[in-house]
C-alpha positions as CSV (number, residue, x, y, z in Angstrom):
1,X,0.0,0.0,0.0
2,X,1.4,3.3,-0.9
3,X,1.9,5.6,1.8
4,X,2.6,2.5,4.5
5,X,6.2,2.5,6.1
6,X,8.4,-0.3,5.4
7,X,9.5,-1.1,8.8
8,X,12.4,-3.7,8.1
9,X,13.7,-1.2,5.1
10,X,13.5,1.5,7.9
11,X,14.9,-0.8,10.7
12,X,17.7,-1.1,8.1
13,X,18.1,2.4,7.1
14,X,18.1,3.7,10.6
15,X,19.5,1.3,12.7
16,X,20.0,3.1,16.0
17,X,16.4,4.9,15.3
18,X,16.3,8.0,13.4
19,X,18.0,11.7,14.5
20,X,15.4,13.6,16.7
21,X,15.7,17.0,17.2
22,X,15.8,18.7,20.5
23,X,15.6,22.4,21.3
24,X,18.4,22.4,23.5
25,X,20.3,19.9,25.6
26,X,21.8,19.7,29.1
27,X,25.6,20.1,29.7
28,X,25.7,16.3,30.7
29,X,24.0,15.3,27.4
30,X,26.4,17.7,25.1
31,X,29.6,15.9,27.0
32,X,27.9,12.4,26.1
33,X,27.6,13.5,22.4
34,X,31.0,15.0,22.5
35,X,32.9,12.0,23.8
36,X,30.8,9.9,20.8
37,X,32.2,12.1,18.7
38,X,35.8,11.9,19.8
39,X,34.8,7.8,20.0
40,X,33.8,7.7,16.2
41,X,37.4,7.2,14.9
42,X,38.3,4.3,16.8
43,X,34.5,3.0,16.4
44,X,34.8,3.0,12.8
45,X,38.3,1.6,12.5
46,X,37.1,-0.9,14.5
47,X,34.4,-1.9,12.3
48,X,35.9,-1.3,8.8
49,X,39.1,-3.8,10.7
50,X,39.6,-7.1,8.2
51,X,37.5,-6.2,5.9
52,X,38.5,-6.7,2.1
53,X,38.2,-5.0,-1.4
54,X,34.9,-7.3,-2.1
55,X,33.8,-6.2,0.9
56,X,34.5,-2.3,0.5
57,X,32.5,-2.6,-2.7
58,X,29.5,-4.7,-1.6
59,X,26.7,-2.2,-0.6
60,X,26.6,-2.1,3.1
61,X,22.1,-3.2,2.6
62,X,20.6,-4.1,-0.4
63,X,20.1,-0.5,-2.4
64,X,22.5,1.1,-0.1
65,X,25.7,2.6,-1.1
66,X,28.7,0.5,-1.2
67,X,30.7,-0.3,2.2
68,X,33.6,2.1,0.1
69,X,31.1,5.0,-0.5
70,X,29.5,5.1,3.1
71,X,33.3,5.3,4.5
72,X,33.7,8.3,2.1
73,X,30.5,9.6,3.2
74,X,31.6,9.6,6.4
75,X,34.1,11.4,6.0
76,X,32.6,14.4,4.0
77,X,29.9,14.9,5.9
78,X,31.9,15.2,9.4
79,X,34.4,17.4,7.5
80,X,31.8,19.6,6.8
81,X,30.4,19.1,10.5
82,X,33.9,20.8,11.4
83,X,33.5,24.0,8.7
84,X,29.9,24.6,9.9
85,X,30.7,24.7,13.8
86,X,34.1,27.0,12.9
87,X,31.7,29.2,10.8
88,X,28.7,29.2,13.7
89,X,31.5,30.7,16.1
90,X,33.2,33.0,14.0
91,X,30.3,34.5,12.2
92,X,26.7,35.9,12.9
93,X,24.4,32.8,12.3
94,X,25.7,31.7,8.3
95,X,23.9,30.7,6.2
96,X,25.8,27.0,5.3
97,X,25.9,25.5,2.1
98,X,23.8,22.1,2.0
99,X,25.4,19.7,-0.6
100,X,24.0,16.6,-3.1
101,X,25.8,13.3,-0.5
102,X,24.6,11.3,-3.6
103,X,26.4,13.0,-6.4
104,X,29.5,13.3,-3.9
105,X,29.4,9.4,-3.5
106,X,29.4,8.8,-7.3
107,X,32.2,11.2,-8.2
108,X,35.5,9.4,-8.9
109,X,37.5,9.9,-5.6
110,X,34.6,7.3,-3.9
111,X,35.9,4.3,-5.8
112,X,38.9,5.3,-6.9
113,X,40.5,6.0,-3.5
114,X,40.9,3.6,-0.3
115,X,38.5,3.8,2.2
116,X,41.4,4.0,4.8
117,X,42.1,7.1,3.6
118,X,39.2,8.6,4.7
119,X,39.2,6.8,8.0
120,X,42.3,8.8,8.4
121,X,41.0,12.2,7.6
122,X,38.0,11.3,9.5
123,X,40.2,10.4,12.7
124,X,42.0,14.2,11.6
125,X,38.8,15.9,11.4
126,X,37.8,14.8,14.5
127,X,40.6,15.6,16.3
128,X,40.5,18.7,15.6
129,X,36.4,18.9,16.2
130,X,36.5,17.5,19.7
131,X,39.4,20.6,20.3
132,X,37.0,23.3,19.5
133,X,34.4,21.4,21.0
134,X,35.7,21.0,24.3
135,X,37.5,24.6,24.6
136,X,33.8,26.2,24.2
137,X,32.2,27.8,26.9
138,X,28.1,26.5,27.3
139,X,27.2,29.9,26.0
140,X,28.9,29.3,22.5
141,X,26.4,25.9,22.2
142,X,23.7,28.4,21.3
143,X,25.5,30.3,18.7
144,X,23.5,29.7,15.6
145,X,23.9,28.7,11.9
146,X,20.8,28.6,9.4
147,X,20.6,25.7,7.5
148,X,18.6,26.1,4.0
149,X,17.2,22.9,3.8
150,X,16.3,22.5,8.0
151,X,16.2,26.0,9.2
152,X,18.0,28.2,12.2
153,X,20.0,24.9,13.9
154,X,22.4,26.0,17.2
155,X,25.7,23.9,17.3
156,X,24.1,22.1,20.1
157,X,21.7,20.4,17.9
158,X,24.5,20.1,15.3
159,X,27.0,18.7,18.0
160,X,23.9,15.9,18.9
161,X,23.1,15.3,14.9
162,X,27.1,14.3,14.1
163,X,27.1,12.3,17.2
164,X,24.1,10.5,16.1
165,X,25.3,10.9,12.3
166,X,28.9,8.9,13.1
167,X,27.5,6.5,15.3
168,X,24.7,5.3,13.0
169,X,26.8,4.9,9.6
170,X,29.3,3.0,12.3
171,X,26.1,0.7,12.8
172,X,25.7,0.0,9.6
173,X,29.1,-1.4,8.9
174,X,28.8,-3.2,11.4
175,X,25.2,-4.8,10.6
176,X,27.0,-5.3,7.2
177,X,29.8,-6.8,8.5
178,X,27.6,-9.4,10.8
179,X,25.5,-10.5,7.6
180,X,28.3,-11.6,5.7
């Protein structure tokens, strides 16, 4: 029936439930997702660990990108993560640039280049995000940036999205790597 959720597809999709949005979050809450984030690089070594070029270009679920693309993704996205917190602090609420993850996973660089090289910028971007992150005073968590596609976002909520971002493309290697 058109219109009715696929549960399984979403189960698979969204395997550590779906990003929700809060209006603000506590100090203890922005320290949990901080310390996912500074987790994420060792998480996702830890899952891509032993795995082989078939591997890399199987898609992590059936009409999912490959295991090689969602790495690369990975590694976009949080870069970008890091510009759009630097630009929240250092000017008055931006206006970010949203970008097409789909036509950045088919340009060439995605299966032309090892994954391991984006686990390595990944680990670099991260290092450096968990710095700024952890030097901020709770007032900067408010500073905002206006996303065009989601709206006015504070880098609380964009601190809580990456932690769940990292963490649920982490799953799905993972789920990938446990149906194999």
């Amino acid at each position: 029936m058109s219109g009715t959720p696929d549960v399984a597809l979403d189960a698979q999709r969204f395997p550590i439930g779906r990003f929700q949005r809060q209006a603000e979050f506590s100090a203890e809450q922005r320290r949990a997702h901080i310390a996912r984030i500074a987790a994420q690089p060792a998480n996702l070594a830890a899952a891509m660990s032993g795995l082989t070029t078939a591997d890399y270009a199987a898609p992590y679920r059936d009409g999912g990108w490959t295991v090689r693309q969602l790495v690369h993704h990975m590694a976009d996205s949080h870069a970008n993560a890091y510009i759009r917190v630097k630009l929240a602090l250092t000017e008055h609420a931006p206006t970010i640039k949203p970008y097409d993850q789909d036509a950045w996973v088919a340009l060439a660089d995605s299966e032309l280049v090892s994954p391991l090289v984006s686990l390595t910028m990944f680990t670099a971007i991260h290092e450096r995000l968990v710095a700024v992150l952890e030097s901020l005073e709770p007032a900067h968590f408010a500073r905002t940036l206006v996303h065009p596609e989601n709206g006015p976002m504070t880098i609380d909520q964009l601190v809580g999205l990456y932690a769940w971002h990292g963490d649920h493309h982490v799953r799905h290697i993972e789920l990938y790597r446990e149906s194999r």
